[in-house]
VOMI-981734 format. One line per 4 residues: their letters; for each residue x, y, z of N, C-alpha, C, O. Coordinates in Angstrom, 1 decimal. Layout:
REM VOMI-981734
a	X Y Z X Y Z X Y Z X Y Z; ... $
***
This chain:
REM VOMI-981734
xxxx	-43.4 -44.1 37.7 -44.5 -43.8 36.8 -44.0 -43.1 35.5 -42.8 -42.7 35.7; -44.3 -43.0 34.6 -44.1 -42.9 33.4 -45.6 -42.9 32.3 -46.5 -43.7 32.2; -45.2 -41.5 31.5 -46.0 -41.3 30.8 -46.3 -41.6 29.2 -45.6 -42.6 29.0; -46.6 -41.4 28.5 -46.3 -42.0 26.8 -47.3 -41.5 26.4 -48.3 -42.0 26.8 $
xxxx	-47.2 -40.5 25.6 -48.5 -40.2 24.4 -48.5 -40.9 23.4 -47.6 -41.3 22.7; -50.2 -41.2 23.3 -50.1 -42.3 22.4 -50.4 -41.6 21.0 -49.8 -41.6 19.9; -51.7 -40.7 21.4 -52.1 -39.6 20.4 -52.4 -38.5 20.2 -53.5 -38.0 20.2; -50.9 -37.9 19.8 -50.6 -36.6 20.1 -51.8 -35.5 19.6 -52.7 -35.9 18.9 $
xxxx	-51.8 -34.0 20.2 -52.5 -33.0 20.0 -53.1 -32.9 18.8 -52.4 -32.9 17.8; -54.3 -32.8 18.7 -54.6 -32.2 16.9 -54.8 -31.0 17.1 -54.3 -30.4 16.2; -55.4 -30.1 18.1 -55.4 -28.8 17.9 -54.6 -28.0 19.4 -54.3 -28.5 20.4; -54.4 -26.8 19.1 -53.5 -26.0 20.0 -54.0 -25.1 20.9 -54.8 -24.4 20.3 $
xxxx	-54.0 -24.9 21.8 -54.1 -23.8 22.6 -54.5 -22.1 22.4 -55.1 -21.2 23.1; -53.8 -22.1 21.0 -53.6 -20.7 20.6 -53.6 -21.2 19.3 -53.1 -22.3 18.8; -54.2 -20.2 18.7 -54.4 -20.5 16.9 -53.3 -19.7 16.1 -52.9 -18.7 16.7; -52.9 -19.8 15.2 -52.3 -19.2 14.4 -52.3 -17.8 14.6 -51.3 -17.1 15.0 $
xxxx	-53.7 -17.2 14.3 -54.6 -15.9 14.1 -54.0 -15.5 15.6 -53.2 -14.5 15.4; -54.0 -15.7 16.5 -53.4 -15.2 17.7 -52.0 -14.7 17.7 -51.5 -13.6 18.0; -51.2 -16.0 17.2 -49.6 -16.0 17.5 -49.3 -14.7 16.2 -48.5 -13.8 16.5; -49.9 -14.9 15.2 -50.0 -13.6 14.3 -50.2 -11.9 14.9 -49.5 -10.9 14.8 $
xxxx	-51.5 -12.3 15.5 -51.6 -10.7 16.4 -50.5 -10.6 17.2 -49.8 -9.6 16.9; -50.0 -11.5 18.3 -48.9 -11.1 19.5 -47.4 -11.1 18.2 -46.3 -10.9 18.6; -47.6 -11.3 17.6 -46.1 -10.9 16.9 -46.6 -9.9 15.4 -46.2 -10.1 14.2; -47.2 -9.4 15.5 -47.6 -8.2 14.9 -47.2 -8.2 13.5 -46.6 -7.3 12.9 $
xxxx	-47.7 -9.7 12.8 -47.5 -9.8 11.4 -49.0 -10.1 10.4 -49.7 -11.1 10.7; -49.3 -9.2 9.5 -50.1 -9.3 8.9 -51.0 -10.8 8.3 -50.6 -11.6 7.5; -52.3 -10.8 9.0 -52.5 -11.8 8.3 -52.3 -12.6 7.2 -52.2 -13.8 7.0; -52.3 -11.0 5.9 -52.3 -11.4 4.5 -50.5 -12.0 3.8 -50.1 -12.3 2.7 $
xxxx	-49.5 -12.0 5.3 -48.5 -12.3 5.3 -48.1 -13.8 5.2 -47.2 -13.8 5.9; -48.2 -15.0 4.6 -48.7 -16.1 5.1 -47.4 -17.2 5.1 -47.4 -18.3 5.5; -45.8 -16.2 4.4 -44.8 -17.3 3.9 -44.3 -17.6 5.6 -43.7 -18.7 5.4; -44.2 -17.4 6.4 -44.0 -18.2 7.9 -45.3 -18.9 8.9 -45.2 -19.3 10.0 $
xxxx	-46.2 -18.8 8.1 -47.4 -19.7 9.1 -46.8 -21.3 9.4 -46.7 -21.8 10.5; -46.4 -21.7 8.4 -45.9 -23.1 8.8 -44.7 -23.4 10.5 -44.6 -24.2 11.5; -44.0 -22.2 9.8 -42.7 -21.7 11.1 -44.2 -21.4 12.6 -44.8 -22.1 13.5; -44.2 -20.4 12.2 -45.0 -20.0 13.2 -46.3 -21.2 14.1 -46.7 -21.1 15.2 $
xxxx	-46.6 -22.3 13.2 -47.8 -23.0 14.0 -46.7 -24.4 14.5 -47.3 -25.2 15.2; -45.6 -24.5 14.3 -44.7 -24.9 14.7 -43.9 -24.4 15.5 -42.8 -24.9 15.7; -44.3 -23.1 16.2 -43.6 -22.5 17.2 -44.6 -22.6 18.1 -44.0 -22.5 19.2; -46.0 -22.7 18.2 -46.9 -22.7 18.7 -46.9 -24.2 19.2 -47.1 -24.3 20.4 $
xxxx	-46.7 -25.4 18.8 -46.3 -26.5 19.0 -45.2 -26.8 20.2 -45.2 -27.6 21.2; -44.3 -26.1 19.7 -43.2 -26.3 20.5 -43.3 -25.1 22.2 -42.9 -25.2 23.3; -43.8 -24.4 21.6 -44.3 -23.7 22.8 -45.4 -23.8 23.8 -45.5 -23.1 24.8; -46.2 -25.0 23.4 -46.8 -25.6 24.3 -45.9 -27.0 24.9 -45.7 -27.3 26.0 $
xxxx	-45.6 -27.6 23.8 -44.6 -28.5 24.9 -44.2 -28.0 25.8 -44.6 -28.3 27.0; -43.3 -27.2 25.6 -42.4 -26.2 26.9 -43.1 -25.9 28.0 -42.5 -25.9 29.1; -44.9 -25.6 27.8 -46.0 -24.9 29.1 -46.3 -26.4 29.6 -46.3 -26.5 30.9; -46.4 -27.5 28.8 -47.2 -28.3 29.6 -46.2 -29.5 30.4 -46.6 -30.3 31.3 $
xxxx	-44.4 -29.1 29.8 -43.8 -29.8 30.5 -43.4 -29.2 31.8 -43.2 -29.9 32.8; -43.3 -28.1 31.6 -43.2 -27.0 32.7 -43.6 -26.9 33.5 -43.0 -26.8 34.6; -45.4 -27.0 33.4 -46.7 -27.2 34.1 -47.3 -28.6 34.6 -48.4 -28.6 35.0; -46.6 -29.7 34.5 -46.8 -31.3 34.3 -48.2 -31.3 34.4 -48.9 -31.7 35.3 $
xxxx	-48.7 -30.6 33.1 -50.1 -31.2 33.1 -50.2 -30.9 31.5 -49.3 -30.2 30.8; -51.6 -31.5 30.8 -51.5 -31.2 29.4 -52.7 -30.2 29.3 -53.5 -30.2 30.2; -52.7 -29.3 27.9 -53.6 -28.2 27.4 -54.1 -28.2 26.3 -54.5 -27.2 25.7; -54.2 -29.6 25.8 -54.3 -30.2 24.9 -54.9 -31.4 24.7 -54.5 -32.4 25.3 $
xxxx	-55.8 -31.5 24.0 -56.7 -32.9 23.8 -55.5 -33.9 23.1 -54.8 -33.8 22.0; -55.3 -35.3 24.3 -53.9 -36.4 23.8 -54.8 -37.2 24.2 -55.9 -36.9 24.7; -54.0 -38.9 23.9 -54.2 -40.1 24.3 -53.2 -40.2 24.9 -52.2 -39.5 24.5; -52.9 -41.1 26.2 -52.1 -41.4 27.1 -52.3 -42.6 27.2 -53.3 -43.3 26.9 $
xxxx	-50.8 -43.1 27.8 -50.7 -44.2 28.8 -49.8 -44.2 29.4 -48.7 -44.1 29.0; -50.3 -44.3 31.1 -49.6 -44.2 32.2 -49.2 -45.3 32.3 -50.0 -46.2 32.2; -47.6 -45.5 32.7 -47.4 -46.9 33.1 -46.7 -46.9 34.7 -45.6 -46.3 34.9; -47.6 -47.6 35.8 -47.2 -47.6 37.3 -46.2 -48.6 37.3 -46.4 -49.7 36.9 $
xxxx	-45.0 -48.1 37.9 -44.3 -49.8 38.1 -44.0 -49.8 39.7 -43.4 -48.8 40.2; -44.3 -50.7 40.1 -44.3 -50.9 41.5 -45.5 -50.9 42.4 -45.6 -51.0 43.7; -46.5 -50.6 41.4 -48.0 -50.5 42.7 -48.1 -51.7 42.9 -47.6 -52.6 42.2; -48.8 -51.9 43.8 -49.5 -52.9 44.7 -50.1 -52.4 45.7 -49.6 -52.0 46.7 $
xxxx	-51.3 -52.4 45.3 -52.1 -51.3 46.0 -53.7 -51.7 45.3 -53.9 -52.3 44.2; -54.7 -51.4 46.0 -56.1 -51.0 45.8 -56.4 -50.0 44.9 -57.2 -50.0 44.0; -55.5 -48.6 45.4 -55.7 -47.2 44.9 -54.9 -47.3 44.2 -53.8 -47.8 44.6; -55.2 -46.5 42.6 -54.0 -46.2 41.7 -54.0 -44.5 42.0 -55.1 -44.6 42.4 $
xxxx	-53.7 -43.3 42.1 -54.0 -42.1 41.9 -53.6 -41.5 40.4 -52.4 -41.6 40.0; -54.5 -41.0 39.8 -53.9 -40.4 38.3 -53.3 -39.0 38.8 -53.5 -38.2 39.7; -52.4 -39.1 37.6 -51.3 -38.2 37.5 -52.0 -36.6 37.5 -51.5 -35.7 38.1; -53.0 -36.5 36.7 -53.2 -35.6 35.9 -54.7 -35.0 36.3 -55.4 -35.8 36.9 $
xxxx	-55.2 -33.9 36.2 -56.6 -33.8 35.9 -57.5 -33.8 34.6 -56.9 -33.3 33.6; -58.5 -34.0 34.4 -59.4 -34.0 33.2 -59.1 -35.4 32.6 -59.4 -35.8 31.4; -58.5 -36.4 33.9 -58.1 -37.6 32.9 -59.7 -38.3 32.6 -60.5 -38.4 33.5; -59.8 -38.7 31.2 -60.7 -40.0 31.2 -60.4 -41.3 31.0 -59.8 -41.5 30.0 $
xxxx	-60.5 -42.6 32.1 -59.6 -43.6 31.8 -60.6 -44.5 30.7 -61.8 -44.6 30.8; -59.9 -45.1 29.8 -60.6 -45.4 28.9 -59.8 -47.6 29.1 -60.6 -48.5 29.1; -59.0 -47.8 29.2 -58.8 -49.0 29.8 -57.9 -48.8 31.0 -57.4 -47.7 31.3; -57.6 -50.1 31.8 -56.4 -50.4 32.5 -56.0 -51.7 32.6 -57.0 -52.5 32.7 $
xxxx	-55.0 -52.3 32.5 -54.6 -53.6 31.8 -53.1 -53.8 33.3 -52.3 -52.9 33.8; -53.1 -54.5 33.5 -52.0 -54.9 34.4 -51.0 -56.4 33.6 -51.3 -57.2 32.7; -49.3 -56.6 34.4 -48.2 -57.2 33.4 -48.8 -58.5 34.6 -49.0 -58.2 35.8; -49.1 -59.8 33.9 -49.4 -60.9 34.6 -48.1 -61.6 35.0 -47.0 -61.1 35.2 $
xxxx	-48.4 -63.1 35.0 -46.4 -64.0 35.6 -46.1 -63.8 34.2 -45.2 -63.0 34.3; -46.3 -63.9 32.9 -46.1 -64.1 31.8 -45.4 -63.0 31.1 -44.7 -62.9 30.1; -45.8 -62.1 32.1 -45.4 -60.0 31.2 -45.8 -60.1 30.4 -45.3 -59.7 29.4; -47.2 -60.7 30.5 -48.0 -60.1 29.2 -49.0 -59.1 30.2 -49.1 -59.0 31.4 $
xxxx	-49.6 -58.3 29.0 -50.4 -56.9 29.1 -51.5 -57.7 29.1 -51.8 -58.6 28.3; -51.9 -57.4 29.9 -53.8 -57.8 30.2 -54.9 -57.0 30.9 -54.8 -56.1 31.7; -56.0 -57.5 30.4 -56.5 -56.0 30.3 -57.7 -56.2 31.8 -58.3 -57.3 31.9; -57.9 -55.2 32.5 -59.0 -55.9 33.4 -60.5 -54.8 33.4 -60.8 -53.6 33.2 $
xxxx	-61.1 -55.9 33.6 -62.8 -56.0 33.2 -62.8 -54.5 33.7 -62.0 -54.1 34.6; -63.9 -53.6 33.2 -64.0 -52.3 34.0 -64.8 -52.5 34.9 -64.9 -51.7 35.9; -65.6 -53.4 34.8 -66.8 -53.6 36.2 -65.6 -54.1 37.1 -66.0 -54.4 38.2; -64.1 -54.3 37.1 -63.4 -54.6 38.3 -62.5 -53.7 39.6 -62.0 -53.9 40.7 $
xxxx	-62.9 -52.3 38.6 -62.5 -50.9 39.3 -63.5 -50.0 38.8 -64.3 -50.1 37.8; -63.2 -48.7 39.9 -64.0 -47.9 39.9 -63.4 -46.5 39.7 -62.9 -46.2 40.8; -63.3 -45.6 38.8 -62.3 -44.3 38.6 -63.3 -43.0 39.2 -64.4 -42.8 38.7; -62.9 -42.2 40.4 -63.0 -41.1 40.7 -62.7 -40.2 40.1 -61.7 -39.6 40.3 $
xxxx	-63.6 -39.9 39.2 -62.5 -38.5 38.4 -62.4 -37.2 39.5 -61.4 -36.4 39.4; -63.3 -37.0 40.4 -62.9 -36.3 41.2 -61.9 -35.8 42.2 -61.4 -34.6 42.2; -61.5 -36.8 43.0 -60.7 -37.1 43.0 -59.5 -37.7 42.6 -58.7 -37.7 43.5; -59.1 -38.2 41.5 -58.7 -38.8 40.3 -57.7 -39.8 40.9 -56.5 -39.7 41.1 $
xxxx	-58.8 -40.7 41.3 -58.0 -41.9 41.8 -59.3 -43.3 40.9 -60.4 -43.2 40.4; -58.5 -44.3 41.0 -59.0 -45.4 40.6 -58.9 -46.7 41.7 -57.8 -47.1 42.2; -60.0 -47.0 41.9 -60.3 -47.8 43.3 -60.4 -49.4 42.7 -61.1 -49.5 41.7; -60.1 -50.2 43.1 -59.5 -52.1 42.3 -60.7 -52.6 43.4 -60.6 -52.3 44.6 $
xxxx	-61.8 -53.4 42.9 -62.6 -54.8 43.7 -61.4 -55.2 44.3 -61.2 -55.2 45.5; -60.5 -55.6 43.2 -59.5 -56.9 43.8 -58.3 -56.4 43.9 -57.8 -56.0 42.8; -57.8 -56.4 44.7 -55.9 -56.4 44.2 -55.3 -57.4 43.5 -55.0 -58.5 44.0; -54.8 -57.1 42.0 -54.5 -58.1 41.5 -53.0 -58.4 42.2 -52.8 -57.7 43.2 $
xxxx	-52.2 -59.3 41.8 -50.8 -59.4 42.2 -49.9 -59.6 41.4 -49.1 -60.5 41.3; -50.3 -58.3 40.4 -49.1 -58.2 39.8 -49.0 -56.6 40.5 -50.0 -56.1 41.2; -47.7 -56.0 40.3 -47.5 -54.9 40.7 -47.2 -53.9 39.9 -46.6 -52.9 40.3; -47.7 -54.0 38.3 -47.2 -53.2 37.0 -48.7 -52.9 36.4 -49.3 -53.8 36.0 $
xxxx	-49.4 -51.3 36.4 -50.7 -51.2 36.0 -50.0 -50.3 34.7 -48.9 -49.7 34.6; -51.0 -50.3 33.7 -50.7 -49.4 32.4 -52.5 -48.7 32.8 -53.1 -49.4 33.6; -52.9 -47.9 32.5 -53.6 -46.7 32.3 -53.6 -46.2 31.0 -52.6 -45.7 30.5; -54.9 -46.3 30.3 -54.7 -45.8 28.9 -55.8 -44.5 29.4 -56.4 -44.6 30.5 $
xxxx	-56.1 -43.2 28.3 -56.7 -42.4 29.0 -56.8 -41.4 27.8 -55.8 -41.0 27.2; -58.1 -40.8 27.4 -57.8 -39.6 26.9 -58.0 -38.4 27.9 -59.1 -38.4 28.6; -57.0 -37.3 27.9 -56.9 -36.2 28.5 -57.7 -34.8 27.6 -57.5 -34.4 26.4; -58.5 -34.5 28.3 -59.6 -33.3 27.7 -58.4 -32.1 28.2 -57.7 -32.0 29.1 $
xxxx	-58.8 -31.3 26.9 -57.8 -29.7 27.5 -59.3 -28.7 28.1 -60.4 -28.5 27.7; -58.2 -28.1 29.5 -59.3 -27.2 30.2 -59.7 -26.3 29.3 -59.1 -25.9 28.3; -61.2 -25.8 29.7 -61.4 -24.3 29.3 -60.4 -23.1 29.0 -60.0 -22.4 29.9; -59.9 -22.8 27.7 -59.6 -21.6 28.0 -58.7 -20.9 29.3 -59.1 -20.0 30.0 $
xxxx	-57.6 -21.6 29.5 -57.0 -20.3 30.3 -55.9 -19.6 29.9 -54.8 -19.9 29.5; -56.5 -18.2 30.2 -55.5 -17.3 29.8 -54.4 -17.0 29.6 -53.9 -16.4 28.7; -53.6 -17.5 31.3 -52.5 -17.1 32.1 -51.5 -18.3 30.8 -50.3 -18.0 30.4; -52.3 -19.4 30.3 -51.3 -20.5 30.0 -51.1 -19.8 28.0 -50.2 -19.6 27.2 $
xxxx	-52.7 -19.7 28.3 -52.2 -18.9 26.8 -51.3 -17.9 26.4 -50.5 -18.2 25.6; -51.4 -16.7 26.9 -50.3 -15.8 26.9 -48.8 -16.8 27.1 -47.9 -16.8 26.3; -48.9 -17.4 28.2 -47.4 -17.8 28.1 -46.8 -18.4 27.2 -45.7 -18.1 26.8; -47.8 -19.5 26.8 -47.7 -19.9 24.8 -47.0 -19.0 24.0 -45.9 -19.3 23.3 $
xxxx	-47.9 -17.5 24.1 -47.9 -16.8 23.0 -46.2 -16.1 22.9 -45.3 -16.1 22.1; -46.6 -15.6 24.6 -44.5 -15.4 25.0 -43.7 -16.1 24.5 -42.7 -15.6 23.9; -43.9 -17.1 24.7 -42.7 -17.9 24.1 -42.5 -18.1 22.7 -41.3 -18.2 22.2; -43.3 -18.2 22.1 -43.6 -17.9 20.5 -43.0 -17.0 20.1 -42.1 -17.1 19.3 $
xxxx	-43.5 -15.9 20.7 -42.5 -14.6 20.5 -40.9 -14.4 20.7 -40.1 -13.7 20.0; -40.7 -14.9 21.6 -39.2 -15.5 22.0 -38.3 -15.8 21.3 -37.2 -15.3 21.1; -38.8 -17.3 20.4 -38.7 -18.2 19.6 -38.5 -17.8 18.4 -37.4 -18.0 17.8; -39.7 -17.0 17.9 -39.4 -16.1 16.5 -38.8 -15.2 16.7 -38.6 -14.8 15.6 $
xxxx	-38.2 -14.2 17.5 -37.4 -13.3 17.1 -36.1 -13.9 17.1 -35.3 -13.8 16.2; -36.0 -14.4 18.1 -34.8 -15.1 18.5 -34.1 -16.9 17.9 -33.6 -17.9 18.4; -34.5 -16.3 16.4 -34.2 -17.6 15.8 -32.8 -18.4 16.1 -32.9 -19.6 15.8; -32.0 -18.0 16.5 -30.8 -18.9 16.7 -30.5 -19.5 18.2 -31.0 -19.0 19.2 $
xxxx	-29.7 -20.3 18.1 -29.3 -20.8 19.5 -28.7 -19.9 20.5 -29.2 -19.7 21.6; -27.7 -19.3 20.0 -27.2 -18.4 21.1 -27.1 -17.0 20.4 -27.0 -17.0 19.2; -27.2 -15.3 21.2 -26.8 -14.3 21.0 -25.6 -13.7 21.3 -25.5 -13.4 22.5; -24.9 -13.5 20.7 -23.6 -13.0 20.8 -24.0 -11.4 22.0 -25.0 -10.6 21.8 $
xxxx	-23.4 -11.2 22.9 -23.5 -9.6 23.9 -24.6 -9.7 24.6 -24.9 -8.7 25.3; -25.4 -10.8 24.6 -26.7 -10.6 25.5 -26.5 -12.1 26.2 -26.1 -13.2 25.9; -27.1 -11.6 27.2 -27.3 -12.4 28.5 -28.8 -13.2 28.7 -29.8 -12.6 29.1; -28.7 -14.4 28.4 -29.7 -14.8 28.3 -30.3 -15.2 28.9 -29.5 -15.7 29.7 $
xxxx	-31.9 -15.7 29.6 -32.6 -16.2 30.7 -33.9 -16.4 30.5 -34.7 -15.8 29.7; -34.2 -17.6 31.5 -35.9 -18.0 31.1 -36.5 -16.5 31.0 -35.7 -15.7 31.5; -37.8 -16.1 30.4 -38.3 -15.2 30.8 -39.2 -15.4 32.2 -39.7 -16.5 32.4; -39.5 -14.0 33.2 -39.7 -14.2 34.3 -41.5 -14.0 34.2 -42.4 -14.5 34.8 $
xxxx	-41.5 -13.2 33.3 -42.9 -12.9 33.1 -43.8 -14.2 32.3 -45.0 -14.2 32.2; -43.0 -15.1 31.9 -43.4 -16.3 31.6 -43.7 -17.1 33.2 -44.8 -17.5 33.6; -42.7 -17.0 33.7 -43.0 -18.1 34.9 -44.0 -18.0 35.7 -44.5 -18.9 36.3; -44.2 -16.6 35.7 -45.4 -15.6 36.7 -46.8 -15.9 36.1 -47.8 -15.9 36.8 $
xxxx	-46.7 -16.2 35.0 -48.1 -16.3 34.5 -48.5 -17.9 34.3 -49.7 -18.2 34.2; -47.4 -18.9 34.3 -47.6 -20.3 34.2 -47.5 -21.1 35.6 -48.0 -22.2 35.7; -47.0 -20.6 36.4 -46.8 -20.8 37.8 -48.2 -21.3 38.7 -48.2 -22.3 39.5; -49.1 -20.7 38.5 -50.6 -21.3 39.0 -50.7 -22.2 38.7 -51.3 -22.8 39.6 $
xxxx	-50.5 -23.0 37.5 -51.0 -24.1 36.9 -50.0 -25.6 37.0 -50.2 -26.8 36.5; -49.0 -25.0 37.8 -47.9 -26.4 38.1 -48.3 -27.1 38.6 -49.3 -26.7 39.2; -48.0 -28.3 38.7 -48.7 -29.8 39.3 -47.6 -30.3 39.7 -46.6 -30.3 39.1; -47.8 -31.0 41.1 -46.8 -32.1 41.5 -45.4 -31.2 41.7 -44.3 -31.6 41.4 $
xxx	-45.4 -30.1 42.3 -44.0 -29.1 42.4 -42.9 -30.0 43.2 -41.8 -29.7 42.9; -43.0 -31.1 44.1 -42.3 -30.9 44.9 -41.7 -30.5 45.7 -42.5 -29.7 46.3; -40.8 -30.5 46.1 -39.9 -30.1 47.4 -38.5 -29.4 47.1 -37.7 -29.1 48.0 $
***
């Protein structure tokens, strides 16, 4: 499985006005907002790749290779499936009727009338970002802070490491941990 954003975030988790307060620089300060809402960017990348889920309103497409199956299960929660299209003998993308499946968002599985016979599904989908959670916001903000003080790649005499108080607070929200 394999994921692909089609259409990336327009808005963030954490606003500027926030990442401003947790790094204690004046509003009326404004020559690093650009730096800063680009740290906020890249600092949710980091939560949501971390957390394999997104926090952020995107367009997706899942692409399954190898199902053959009735049940597809989505990856993710808050998915809305907006098409699903299967690779025919031709490997062309085709798209199938929605009266031909049935998506559980509750379960977040997608149930097929038919089994087609091809074994390659794409899933297009927009992903809603949850309410407000805090634990992911702060960790945003952590890392932001990280990021900005710590402008360069490496520190000369210091010993460097994820932060732990990051992990502790993004840790609930992991998906798909494994083994």
């Amino acid at each position: 499985m394999k994921t692909i954003i089609i259409t990336p975030a327009t808005t963030e988790p954490v606003t500027l006005s926030e990442a401003k307060a947790q790094l204690r620089i004046d509003d009326a300060f404004t020559v690093d907002d650009g730096y800063i809402n680009a740290l906020i960017s890249a600092a949710r990348d980091r939560v949501e790749s971390y957390c394999n889920q997104f926090f952020s309103d995107v367009g997706i497409q899942v692409l399954y290779d190898g199902q053959y199956t009735a049940v597809l299960d989505l990856p993710y929660p808050n998915m809305t499936v907006t098409a699903i299209s299967y690779t025919d003998a031709d490997k062309l993308l085709t798209p199938i009727n929605p009266t031909g499946y049935t998506v559980d968002a509750l379960n977040q599985k997608v149930y097929f009338d038919d089994v087609n016979q091809s074994i390659n599904y794409s899933v297009s989908a927009t992903m809603a970002a949850p309410a407000a959670i805090n634990g992911v916001q702060q960790g945003i903000l952590m890392i932001v802070t990280d990021l900005y003080e710590l402008r360069t790649e490496t520190a000369v005499g210091v010993s460097l490491a994820d932060n732990p108080a990051v992990k502790a607070l993004l840790y609930p929200y992991r998906l798909e941990l494994g083994i």
